[in-house]
Backbone as CSV, one residue per row, in Angstrom:
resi,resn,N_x,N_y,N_z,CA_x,CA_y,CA_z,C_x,C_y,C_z
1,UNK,-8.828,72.564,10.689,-8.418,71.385,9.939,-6.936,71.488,9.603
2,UNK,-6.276,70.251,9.374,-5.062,70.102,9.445,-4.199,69.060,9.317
3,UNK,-3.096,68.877,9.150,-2.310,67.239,9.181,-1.841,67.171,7.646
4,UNK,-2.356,66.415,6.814,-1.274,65.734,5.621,-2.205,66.599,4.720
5,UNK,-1.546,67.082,3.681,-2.648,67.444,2.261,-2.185,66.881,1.309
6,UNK,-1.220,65.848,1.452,-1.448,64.153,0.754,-0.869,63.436,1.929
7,UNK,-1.229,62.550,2.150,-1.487,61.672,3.277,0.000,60.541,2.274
8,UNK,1.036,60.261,2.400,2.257,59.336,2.313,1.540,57.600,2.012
9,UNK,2.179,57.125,1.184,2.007,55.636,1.450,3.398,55.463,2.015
10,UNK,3.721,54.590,3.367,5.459,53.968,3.403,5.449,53.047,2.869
11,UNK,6.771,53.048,2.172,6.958,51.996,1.864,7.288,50.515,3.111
12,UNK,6.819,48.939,2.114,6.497,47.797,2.886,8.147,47.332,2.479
13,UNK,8.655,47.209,3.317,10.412,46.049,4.170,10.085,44.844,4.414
14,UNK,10.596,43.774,3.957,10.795,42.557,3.949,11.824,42.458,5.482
15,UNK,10.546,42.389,6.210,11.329,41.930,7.932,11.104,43.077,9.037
16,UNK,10.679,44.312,8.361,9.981,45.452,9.325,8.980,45.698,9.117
17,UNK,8.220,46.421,10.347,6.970,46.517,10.487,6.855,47.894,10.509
18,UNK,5.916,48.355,10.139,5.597,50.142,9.972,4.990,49.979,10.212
19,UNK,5.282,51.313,11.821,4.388,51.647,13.037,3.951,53.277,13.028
20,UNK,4.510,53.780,11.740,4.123,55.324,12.089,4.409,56.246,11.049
21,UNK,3.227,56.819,10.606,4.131,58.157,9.698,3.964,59.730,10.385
22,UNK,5.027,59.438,10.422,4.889,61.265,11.256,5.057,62.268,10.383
23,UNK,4.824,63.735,10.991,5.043,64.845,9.995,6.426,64.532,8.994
24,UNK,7.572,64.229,9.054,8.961,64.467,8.235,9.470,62.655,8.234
25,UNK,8.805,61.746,9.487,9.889,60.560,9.520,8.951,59.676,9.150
26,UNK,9.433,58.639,9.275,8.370,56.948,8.595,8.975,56.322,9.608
27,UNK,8.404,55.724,10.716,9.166,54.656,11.679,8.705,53.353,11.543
28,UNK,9.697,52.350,11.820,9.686,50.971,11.546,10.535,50.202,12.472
29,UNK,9.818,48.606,12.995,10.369,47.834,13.764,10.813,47.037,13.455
30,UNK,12.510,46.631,13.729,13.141,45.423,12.932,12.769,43.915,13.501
31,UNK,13.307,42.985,12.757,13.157,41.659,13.933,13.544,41.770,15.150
32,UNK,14.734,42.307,15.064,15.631,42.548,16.655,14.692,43.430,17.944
33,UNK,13.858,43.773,17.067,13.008,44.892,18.489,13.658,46.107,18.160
34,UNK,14.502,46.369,17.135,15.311,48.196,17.027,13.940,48.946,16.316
35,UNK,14.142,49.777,16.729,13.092,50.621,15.656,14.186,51.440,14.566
36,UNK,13.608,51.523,13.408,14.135,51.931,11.882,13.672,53.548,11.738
37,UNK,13.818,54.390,11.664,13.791,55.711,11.226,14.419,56.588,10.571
38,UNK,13.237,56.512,9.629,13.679,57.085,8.021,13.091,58.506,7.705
39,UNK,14.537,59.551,7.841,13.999,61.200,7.346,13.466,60.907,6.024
40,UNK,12.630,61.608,5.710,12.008,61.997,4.457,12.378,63.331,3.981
41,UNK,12.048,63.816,2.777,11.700,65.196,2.291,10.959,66.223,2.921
42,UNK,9.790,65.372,3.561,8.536,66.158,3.592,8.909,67.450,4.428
43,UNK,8.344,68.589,4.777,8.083,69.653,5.381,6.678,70.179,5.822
44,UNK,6.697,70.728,6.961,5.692,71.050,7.414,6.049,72.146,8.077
45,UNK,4.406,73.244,7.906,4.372,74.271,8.640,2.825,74.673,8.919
46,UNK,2.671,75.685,10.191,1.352,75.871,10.318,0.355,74.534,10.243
47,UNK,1.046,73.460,10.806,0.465,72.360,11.567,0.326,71.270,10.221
48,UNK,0.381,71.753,9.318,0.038,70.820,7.749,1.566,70.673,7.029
49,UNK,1.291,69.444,6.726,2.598,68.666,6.095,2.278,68.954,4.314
50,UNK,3.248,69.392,4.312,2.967,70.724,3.090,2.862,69.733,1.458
51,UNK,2.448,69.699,0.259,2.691,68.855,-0.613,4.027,68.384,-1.311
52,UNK,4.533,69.522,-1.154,6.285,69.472,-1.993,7.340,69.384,-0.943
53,UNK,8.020,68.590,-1.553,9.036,67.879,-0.440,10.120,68.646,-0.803
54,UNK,11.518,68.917,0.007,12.283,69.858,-0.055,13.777,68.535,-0.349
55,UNK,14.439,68.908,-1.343,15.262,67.874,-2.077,16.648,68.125,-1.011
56,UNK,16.991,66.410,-0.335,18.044,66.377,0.221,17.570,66.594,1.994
57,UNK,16.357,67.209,2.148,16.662,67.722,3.436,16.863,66.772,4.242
58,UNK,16.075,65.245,4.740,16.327,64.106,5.514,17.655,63.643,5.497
59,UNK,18.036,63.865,4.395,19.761,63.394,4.575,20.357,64.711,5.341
60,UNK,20.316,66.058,5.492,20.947,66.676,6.082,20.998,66.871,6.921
61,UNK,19.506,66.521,7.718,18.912,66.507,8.876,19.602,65.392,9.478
62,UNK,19.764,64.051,9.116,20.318,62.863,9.490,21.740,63.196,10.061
63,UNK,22.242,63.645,8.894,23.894,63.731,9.118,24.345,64.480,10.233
64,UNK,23.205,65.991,9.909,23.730,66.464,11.410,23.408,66.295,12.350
65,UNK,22.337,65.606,12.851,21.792,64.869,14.058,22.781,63.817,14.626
66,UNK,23.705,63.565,13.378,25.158,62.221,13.549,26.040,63.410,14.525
67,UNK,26.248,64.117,13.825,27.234,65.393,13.844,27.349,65.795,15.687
68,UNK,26.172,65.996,15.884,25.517,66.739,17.210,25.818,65.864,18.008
69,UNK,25.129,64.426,18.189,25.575,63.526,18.927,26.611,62.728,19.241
70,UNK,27.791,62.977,18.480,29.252,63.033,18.111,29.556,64.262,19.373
71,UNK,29.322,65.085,19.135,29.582,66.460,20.285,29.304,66.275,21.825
72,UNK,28.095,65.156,21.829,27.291,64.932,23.383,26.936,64.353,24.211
73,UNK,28.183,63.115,23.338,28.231,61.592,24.057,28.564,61.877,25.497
74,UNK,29.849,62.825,26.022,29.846,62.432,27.429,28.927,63.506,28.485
75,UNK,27.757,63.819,27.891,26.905,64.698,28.498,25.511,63.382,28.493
76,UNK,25.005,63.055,27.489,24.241,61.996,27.641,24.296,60.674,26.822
77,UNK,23.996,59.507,26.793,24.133,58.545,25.692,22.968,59.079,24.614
78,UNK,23.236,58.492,23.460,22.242,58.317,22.303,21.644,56.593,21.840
79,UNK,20.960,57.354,21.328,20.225,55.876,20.765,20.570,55.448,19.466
80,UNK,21.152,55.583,19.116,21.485,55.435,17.093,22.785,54.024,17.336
81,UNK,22.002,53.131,17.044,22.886,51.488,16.684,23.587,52.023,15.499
82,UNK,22.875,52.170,14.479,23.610,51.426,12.817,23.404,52.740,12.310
83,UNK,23.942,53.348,11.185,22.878,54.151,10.072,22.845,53.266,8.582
84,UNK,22.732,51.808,8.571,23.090,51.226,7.418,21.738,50.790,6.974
85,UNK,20.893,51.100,6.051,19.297,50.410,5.820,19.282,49.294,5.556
86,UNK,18.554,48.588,5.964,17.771,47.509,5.916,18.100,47.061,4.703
87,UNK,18.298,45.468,4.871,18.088,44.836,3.027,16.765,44.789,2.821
88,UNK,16.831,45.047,1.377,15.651,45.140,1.133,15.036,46.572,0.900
89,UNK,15.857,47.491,2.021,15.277,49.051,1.599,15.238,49.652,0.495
90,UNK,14.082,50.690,0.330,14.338,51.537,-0.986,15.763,51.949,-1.065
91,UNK,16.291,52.024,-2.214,17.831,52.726,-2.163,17.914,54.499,-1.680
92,UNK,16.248,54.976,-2.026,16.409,56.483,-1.437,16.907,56.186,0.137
93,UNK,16.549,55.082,0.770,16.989,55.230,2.144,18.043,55.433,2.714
94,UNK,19.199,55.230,1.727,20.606,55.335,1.718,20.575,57.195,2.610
95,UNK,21.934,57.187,3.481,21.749,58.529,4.346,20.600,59.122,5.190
96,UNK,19.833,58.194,5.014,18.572,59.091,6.028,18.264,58.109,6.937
97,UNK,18.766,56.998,7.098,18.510,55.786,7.886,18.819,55.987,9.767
98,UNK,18.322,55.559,10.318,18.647,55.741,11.868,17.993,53.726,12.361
99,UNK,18.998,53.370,12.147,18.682,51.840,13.172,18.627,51.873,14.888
100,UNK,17.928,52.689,15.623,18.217,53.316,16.920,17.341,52.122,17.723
101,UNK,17.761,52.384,19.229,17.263,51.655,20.507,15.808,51.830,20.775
102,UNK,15.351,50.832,20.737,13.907,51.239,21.456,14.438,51.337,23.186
103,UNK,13.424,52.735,23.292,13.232,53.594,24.342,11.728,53.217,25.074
104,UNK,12.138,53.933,26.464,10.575,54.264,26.892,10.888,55.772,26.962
105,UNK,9.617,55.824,26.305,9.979,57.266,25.651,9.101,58.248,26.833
106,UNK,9.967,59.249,27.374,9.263,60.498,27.736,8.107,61.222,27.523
107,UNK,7.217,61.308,27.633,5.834,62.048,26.622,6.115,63.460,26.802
108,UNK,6.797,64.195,26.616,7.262,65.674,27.066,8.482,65.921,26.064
109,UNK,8.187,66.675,25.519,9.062,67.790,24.717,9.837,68.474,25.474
110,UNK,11.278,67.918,25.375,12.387,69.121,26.322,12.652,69.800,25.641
111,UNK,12.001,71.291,26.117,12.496,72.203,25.242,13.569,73.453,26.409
112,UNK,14.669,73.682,25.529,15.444,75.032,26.415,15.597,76.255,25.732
113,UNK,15.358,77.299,26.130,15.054,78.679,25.746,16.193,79.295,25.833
114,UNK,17.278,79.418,24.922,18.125,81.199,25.645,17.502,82.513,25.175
115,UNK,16.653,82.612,24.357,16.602,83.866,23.763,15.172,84.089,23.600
116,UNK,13.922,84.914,23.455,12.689,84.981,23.606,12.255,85.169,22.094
117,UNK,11.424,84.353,21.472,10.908,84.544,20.911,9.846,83.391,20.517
118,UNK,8.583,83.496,19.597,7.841,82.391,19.219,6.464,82.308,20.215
119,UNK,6.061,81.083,20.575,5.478,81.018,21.448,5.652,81.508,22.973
120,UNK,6.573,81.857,23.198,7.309,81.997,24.313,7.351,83.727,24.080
121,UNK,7.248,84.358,23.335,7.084,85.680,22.830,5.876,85.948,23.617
122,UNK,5.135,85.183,22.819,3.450,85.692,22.914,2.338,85.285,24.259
123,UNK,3.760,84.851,24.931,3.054,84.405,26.294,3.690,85.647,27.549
124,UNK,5.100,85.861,27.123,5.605,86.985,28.189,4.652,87.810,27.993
125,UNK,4.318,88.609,26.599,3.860,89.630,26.502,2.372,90.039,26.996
126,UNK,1.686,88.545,27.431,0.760,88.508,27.849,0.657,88.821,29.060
127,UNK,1.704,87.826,29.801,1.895,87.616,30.923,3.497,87.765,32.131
128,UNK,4.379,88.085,30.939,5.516,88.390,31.552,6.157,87.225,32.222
129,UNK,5.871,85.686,31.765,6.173,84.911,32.256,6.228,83.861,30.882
130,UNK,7.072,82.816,31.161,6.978,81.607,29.531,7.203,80.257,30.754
131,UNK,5.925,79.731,30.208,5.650,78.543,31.222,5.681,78.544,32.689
132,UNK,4.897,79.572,33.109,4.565,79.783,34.646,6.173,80.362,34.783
133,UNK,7.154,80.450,34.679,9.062,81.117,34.835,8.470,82.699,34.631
134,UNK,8.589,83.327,35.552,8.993,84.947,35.682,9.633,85.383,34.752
135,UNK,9.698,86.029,34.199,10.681,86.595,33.218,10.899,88.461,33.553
136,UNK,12.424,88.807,33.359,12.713,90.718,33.714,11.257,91.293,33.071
137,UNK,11.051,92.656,32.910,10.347,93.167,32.261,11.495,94.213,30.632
138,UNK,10.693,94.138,29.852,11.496,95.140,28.983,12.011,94.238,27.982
139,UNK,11.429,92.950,27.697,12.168,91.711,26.693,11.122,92.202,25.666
140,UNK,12.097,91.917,24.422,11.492,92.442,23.137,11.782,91.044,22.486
141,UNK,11.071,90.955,21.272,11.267,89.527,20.222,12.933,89.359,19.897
142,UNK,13.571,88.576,20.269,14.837,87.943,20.218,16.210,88.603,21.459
143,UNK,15.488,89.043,22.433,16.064,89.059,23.607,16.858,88.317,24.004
144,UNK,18.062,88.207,24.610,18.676,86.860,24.872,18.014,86.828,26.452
145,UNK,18.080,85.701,27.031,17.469,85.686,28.736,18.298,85.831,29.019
146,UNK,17.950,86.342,30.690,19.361,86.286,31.833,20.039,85.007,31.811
147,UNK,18.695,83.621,31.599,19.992,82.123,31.476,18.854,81.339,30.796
148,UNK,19.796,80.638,30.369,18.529,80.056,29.935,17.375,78.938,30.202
149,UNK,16.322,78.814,30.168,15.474,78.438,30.654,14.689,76.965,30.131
150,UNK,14.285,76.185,30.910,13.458,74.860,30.611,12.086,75.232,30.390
151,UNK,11.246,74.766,29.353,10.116,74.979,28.930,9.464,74.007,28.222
152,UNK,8.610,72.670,29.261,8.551,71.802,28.387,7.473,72.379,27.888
153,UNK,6.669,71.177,26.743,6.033,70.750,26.079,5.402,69.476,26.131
154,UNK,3.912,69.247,25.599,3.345,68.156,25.322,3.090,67.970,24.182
155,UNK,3.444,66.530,23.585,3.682,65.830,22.311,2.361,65.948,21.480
156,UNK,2.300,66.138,20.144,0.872,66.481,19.696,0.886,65.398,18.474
157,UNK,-0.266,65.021,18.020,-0.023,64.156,17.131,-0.137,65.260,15.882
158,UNK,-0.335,64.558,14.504,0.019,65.131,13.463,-1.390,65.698,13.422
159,UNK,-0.890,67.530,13.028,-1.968,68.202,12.931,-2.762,68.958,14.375
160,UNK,-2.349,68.829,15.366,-2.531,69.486,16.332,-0.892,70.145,16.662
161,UNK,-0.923,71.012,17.738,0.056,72.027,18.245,0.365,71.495,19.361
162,UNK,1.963,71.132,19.539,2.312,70.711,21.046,2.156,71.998,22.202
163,UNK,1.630,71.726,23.349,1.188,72.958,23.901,2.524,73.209,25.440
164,UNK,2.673,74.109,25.662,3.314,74.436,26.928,3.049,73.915,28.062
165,UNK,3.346,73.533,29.158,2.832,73.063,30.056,4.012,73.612,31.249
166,UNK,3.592,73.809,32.217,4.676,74.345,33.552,5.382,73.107,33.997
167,UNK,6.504,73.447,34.265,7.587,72.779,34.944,6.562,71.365,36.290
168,UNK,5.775,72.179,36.715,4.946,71.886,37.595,4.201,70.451,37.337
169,UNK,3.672,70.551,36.174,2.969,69.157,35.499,3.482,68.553,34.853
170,UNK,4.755,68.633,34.270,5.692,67.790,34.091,6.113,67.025,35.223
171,UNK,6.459,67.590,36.600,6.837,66.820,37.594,5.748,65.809,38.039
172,UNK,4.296,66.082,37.645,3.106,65.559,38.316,2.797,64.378,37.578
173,UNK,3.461,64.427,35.792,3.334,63.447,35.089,4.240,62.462,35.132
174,UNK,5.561,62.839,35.558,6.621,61.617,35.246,7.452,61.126,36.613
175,UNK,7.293,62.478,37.829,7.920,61.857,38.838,8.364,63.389,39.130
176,UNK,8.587,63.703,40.500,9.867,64.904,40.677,11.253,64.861,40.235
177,UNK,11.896,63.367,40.805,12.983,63.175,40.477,13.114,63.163,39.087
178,UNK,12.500,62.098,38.052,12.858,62.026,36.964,12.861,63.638,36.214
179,UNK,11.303,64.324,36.492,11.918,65.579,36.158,12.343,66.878,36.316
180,UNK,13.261,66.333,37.448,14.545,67.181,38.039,15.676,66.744,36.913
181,UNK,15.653,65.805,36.483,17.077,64.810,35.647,16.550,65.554,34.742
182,UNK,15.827,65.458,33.665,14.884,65.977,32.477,15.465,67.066,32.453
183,UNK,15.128,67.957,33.751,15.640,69.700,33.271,16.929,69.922,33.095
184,UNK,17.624,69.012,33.926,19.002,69.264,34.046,19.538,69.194,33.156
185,UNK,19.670,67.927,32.237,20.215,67.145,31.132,19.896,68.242,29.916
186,UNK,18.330,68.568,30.332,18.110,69.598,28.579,18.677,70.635,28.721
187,UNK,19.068,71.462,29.666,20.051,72.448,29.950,21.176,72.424,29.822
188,UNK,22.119,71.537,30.402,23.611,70.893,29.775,23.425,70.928,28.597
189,UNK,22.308,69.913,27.986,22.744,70.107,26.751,22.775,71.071,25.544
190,UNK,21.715,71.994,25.707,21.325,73.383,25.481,22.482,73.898,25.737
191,UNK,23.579,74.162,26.718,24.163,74.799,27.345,25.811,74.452,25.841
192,UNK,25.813,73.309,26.263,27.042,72.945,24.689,26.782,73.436,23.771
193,UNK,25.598,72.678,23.061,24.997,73.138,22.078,25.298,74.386,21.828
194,UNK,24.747,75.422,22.418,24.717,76.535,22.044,25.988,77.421,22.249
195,UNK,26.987,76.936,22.902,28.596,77.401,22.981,29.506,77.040,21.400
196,UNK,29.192,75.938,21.180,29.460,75.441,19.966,28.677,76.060,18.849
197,UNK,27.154,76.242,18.469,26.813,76.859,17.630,27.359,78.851,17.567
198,UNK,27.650,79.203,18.391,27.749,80.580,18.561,29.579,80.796,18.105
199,UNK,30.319,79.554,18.300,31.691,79.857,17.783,31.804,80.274,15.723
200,UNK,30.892,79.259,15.632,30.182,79.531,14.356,29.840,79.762,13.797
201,UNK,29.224,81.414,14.573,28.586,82.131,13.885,26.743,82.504,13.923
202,UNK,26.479,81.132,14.708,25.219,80.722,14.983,24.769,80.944,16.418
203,UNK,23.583,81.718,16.335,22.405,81.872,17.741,21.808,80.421,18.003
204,UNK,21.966,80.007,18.866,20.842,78.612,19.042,19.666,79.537,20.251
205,UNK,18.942,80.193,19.147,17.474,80.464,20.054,16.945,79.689,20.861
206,UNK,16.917,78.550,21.017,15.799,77.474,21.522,16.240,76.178,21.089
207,UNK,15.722,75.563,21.422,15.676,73.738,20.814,14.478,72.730,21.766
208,UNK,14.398,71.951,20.935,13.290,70.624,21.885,14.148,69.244,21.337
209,UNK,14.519,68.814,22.688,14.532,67.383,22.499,13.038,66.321,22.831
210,UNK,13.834,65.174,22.460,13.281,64.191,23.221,14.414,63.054,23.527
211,UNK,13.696,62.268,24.930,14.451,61.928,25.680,13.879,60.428,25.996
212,UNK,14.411,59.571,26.113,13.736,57.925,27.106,14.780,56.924,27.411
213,UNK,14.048,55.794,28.517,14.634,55.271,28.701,15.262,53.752,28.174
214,UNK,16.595,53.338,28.628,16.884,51.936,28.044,16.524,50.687,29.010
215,UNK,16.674,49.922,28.716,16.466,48.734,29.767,17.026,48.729,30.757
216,UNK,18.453,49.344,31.056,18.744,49.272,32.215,18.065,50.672,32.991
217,UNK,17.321,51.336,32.511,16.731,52.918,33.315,17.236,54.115,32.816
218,UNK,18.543,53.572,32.085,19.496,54.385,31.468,18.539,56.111,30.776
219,UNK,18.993,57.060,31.307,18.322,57.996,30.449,18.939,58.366,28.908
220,UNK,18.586,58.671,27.965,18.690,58.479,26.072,18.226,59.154,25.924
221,UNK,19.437,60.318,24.822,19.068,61.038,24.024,18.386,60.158,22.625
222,UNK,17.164,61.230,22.164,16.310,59.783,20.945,15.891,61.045,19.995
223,UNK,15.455,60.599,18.900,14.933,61.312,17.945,15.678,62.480,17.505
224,UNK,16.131,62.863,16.402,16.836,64.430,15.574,16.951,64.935,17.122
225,UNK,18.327,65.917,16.662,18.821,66.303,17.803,19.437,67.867,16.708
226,UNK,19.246,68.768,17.347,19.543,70.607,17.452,19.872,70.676,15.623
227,UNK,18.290,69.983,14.802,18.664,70.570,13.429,17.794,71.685,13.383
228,UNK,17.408,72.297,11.901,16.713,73.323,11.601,15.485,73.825,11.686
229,UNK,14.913,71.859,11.829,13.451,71.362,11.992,13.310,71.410,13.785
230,UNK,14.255,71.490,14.915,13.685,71.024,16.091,14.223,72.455,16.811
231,UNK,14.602,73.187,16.205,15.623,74.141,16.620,15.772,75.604,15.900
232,UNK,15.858,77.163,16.752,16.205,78.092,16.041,17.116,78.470,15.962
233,UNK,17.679,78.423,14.610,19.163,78.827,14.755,19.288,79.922,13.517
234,UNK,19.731,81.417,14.386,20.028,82.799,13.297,21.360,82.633,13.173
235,UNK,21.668,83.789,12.067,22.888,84.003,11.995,23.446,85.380,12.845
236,UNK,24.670,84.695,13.631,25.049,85.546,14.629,25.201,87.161,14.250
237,UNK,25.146,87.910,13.233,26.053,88.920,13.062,24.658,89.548,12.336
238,UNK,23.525,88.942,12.360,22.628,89.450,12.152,21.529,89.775,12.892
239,UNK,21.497,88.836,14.385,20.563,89.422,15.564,20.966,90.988,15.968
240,UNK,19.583,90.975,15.744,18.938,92.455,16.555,18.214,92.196,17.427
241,UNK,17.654,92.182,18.794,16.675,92.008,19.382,15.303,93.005,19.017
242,UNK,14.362,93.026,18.656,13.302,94.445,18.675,12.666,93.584,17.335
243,UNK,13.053,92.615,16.688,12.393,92.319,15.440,12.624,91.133,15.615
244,UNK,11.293,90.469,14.301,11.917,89.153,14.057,13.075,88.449,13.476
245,UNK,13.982,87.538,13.582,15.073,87.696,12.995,15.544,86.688,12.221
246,UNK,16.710,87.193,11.358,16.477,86.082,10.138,16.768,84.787,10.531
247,UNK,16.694,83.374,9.674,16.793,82.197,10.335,17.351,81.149,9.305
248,UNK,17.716,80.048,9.927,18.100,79.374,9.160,17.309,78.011,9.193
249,UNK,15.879,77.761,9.246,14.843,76.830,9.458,13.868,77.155,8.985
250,UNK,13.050,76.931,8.680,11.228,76.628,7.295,10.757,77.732,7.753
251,UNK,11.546,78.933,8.451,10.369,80.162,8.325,10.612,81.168,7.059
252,UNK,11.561,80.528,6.124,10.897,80.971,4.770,9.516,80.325,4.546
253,UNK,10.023,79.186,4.695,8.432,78.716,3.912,6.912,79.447,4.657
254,UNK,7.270,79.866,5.728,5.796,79.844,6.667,5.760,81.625,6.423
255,UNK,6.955,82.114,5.721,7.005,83.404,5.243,6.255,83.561,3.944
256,UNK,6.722,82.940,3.317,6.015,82.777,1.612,4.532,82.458,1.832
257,UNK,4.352,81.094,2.769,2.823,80.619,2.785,1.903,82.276,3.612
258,UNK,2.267,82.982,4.346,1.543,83.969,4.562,1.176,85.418,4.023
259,UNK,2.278,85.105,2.768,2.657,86.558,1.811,1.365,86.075,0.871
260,UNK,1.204,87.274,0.381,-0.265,87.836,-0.886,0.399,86.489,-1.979
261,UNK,1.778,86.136,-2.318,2.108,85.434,-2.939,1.191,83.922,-3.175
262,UNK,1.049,83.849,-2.051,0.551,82.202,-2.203,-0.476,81.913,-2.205
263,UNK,-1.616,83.100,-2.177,-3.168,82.704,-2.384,-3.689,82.226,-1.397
264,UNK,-2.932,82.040,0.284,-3.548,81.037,1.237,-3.935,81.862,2.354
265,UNK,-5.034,81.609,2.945,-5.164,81.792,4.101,-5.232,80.923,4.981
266,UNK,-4.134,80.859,6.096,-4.049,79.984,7.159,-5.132,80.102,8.153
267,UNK,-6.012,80.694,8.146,-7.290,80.404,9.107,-8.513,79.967,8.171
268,UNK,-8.197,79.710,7.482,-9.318,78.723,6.408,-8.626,77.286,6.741
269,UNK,-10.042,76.420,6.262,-10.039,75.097,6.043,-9.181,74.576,4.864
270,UNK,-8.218,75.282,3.999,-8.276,74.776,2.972,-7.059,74.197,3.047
271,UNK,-6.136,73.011,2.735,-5.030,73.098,2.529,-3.705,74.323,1.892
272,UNK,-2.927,74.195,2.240,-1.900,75.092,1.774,-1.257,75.220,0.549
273,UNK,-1.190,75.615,-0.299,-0.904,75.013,-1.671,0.989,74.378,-1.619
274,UNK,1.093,74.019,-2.763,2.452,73.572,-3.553,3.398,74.677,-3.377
275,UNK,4.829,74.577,-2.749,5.742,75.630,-2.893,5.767,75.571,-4.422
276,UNK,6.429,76.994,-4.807,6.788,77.271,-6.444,8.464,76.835,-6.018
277,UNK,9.047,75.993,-7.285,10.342,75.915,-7.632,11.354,77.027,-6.739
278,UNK,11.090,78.550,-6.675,12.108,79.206,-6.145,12.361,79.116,-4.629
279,UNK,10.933,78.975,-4.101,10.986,78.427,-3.045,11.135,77.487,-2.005
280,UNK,11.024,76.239,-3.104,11.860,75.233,-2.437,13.482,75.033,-2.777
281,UNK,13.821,75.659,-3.899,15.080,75.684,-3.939,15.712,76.602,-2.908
282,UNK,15.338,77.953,-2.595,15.791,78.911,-1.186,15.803,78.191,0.265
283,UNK,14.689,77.211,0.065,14.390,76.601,1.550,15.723,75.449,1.610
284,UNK,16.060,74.508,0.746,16.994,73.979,0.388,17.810,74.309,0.966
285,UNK,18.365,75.471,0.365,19.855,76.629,0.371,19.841,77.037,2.017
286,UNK,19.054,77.023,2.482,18.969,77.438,4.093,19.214,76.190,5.019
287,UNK,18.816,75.195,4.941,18.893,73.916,5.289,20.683,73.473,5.523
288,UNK,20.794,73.664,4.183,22.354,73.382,3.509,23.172,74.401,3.983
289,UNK,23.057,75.485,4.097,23.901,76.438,4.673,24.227,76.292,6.601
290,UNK,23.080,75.949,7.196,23.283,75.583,8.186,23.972,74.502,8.356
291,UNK,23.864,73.334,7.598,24.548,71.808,8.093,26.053,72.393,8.540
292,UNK,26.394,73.570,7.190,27.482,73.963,6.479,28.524,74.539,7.398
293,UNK,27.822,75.544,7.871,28.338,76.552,8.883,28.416,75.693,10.265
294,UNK,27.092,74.943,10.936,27.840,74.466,12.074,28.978,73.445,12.024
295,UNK,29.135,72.470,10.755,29.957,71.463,10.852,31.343,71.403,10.074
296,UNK,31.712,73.073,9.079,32.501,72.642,8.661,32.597,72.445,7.438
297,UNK,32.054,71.222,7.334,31.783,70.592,6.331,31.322,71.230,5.036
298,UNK,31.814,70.785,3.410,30.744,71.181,2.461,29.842,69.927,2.208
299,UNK,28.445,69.933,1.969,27.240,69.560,2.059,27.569,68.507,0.085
């Protein structure tokens, strides 16, 4: 069991239609045909969208998703029209707003690998391979790869686990060609990405996009792009390969939820309880430190 352990009301817009609440976003369709997407607070881990919302994070998530795609315009287009909300919006909507293109959206999670760990851990070690890809022998948890690697994914709804799938059935689902383009594009962009996060100070372990098309066929970058939530990002001067390593994304929280601290067991039915105050303020501070360090910027 799994998904919301309070289930969200969205709020109702005078002129949009709400089509979706996902784990962290609320999506909505304007008159124009744009779709509206609004970060929230919420957080999720271990498949459940946790009760206590983490203060500020949708706005940080927003901004640097602005930030990123500012960096990757002449590698791919984006989808983000406006970031101005809706009349009529709650005023929390202010900064977390995305007025973006409707897409035909990809059903595949582009995900690119430089460094081993996660799911992709627990599959070499099985098998010495992450998504049917060979991998050297002798890779330990946070290995960097010889290069880095495409590894999609299939989209899960809320409360199930997006699962791995080989290069192979990705091509069988969307086309060869299209995903020949798919790998390429998530690699380029993986490939910036992670030149830019590493001047910084920052490992970009991994990332998952998503990707679709515009009316003219056009391929579109869509949805949060290389934040804390879609993406692993350590601090450079602290990888070790041989351990797990520290991070700057909700594996405090999925740290705390598995410590004697929190009373929970994640293989029970039960929901997960309420972070305590220190812990959502630390999770905060991690969030914020990242915007911080890749952009510059103070938060």
């Amino acid at each position: 069991m799994s998904g919301f352990v309070e289930k969200p009301e969205a709020p109702q817009v005078p002129g949009l239609v709400h089509l979706h609440t996902g784990k962290v976003r609320e999506l909505y369709r304007n008159d124009a045909g744009d779709l509206v997407m609004v970060a929230t607070d919420r957080i999720s881990a271990y498949d459940w969208v946790l009760p206590t919302e983490i203060p500020d994070k949708g706005r940080v998530l927003t901004r640097l998703s602005l930030w990123w795609f500012d960096r990757l315009t002449d590698l791919i287009p984006h989808h983000v029209l406006s970031t101005e909300p809706p009349a009529g919006a709650p005023a929390d909507w202010e900064g977390r707003t995305l007025v973006c293109k409707s897409l035909r959206m990809i059903p595949v999670e582009a995900v690119a690998r430089g460094y081993l760990t996660g799911s992709g851990l627990a599959e070499y070690n099985e098998t010495r391979t992450v998504c049917g890809l060979a991998l050297p022998e002798g890779l330990v948890d946070g290995s960097e790869l010889p290069a880095p690697i495409f590894t999609p994914a299939t989209k899960a709804e809320v409360g199930d686990h997006d699962e791995n799938v080989p290069y192979e059935e990705v091509a069988r689902r969307i086309g060869a060609e299209p995903a020949a383009l798919l790998r390429q594009t998530t690699l380029a962009v993986y490939g910036r990405a992670r030149d830019i996060a590493r001047e910084r100070g920052i490992v970009l372990a991994d990332t998952k996009f998503e990707f679709g098309y515009d009316d003219t066929g056009q391929l579109v970058l869509a949805d949060e792009v290389l934040t804390p939530d879609s993406s692993r990002f350590w601090p450079a001067d602290q990888w070790q390969p041989g351990r797990a390593q520290p991070s700057y994304d909700k594996q405090y929280v999925r740290d705390w939820l598995t410590s004697p601290a929190s009373g929970w067991d994640r293989r029970s039915e039960q929901p997960p309880p309420p972070l305590p105050p220190e812990v959502t303020a630390a999770t905060r501070a991690k969030y914020v430190e990242a915007y911080e360090m890749l952009t510059g910027e103070t938060w």
